[in-house]
C-alpha positions in Angstrom: -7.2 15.9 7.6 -6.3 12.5 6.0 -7.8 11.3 3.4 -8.8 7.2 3.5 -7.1 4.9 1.5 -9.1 3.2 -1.5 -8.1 -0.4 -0.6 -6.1 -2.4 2.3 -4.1 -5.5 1.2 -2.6 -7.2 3.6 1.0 -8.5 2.1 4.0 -11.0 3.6 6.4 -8.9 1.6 8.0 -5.5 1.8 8.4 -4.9 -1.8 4.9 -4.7 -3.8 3.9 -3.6 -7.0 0.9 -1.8 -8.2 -1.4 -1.4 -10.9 -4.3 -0.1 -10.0 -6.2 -3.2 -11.3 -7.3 -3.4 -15.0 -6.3 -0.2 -16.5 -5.7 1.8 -13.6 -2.3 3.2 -13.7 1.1 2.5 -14.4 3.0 -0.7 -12.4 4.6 0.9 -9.8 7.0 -0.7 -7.3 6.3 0.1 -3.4 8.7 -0.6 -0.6 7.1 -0.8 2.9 9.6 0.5 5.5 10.5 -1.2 8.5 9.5 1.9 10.8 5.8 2.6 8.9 5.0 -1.0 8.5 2.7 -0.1 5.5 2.8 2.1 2.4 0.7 3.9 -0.1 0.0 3.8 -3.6 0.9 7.4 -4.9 -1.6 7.0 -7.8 -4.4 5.0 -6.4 -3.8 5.7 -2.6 -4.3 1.9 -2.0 -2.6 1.1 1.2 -0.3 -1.9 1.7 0.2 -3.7 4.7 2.9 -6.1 6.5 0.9 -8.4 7.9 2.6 -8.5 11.2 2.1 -5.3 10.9 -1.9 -5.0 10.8 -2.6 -1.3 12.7 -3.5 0.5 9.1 -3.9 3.8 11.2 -1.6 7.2 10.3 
């Protein structure tokens, strides 16, 4: 089973960075593949979204 992602953002970009908000975790940078269309925050398992690209399911 899959768990649920913390947060959706919806993002025009394919390279994001994360933070996990005010003292949440280390800036990360996140590139969202072509194929997926969305990807993950390994430390706060927010989910980030193209927005073209809007289906959030796994």
């Amino acid at each position: 089973m899959s768990k649920e992602p913390r947060e959706v953002k919806e993002v025009t970009v394919s390279r994001v960075a994360c933070d996990g908000g005010a003292g949440g975790h280390p800036r990360v940078w996140l590139q969202i593949s072509d194929e997926l269309g969305w990807v993950e925050c390994p430390y706060c398992d927010c989910k980030f979204v193209l927005k073209n690209n809007i289906d959030i399911g796994h």
